[in-house]
N, C-alpha and C positions, 0 to 999 in steps of 0.2 A: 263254886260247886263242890258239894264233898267230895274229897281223896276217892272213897270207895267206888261213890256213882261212876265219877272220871275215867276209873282204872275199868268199871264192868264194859264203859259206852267205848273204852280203847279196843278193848278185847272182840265187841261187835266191832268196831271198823275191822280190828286184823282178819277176822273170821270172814269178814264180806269179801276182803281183798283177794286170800286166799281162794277161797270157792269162785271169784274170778277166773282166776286162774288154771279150774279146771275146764271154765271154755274156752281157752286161748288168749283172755286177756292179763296184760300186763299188771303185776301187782301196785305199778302205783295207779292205772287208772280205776283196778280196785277199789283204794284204797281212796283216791277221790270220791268215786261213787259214795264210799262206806261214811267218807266225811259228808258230803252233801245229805247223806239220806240220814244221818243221825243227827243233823241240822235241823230238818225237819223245812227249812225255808230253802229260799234258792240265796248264791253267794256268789258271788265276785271273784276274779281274778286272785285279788290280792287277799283278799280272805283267805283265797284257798292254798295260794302260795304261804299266808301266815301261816295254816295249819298246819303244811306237810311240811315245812322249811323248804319248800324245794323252792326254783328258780317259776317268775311270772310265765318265762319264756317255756318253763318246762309244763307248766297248769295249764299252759295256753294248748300245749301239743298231744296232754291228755285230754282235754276239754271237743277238742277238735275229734279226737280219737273213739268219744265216750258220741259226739254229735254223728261219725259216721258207721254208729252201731247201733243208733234210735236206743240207747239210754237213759241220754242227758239230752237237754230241749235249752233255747236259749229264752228267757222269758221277761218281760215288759213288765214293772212294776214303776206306777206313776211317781214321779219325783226323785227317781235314782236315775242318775246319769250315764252308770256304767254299763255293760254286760251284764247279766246276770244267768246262773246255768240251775237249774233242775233239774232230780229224777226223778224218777218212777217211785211208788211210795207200794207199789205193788211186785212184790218177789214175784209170781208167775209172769205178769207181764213183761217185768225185763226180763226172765228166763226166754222168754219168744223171743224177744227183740234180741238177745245175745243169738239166741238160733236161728233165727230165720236170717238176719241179717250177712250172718257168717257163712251158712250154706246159701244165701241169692249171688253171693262174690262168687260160689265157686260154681255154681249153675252159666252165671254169663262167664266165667272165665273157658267153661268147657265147650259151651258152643261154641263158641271162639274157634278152637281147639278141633272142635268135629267138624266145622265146618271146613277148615284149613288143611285139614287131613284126608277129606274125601275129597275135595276139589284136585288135590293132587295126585292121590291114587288114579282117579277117575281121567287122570290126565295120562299118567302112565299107562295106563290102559286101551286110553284111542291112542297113544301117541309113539310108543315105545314096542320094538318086538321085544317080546319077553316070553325068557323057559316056561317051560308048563311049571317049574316046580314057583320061579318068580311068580307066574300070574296066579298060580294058588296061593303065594303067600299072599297077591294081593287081594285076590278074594276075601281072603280071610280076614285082615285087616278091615277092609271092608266090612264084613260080618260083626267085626268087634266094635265098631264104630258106629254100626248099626245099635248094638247093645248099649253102650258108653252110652247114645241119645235117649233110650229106652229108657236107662235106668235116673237119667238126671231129669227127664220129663216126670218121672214116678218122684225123683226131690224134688220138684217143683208143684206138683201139686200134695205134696206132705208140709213142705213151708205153705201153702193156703190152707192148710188143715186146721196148722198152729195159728198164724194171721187172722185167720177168718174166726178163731174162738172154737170151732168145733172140737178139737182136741178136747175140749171141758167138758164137752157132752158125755163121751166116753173115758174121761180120766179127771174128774169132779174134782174142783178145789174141796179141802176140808175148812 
């Protein structure tokens, strides 16, 4: 391959890795990405460990990392024996899938969280005598965890927004 082509198709991988990066993810599964999707095909373990020099064990851990963000897909190609990983050949689409995936962790991580939070308050409350100025705090807290659910039910139907493709209606790929 010519020098030049080389050095432009390097410069896309750094460039994908980085803007990675601005959604929380790590520059080398970036950087993975940026290798896979400048590939143009799907690759292999060891491919991808040839490219980056880094360790099987370490491709293995971005690969895993890129599968539980709906990036990268694992994909059946008759007559290869190995794994093989794909992405997405569409920039908005894994724009969604880096989004939506990343706020649906923190949607279940908060329910979680409000549920665990009101069951106790509401315990304190039949179970405990408490100052008027305690049980306003706990009111209150209450109030806020009433909010906390509002606002993560309002993420949760904004990542269907993005998911479901609607977002394109009102913000048109070019």
């Amino acid at each position: 391959m010519n020098a030049k082509l080389n050095q432009t198709e390097e410069f896309f991988i750094d460039k994908i890795a980085e803007n990675m990066s601005t959604y929380g993810v790590s520059t080398t599964v970036g950087r993975v990405l940026g290798i896979i999707y400048m590939n143009r095909k799907p690759m292999t373990l060891n491919e991808l460990s040839e490219a980056t020099g880094m360790s099987k064990t370490r491709m293995s851990q971005a690969v895993r990392e890129m599968l539980e963000l709906n990036i990268a897909e694992k994909v059946f190609e008759k007559g290869v024996r190995r794994d093989l990983y794909n992405v997405e050949q569409d920039y908005y689409q894994t724009f969604v899938s880096l989004f939506t995936s990343n706020w649906q962790k923190a949607i279940n991580k908060n329910k979680l969280f409000e549920k665990k939070v009101k069951t106790e308050l509401l315990l304190l409350l039949e179970q405990e005598t408490l100052s008027a100025d305690d049980e306003q705090k706990v009111n209150d807290l209450l109030k806020e965890a009433k909010e906390w659910v509002e606002y993560y039910q309002w993420l949760a139907r904004l990542v269907e927004f993005f998911e479901s493709g609607e977002i394109f209606n009102h913000v048109p790929k070019t």
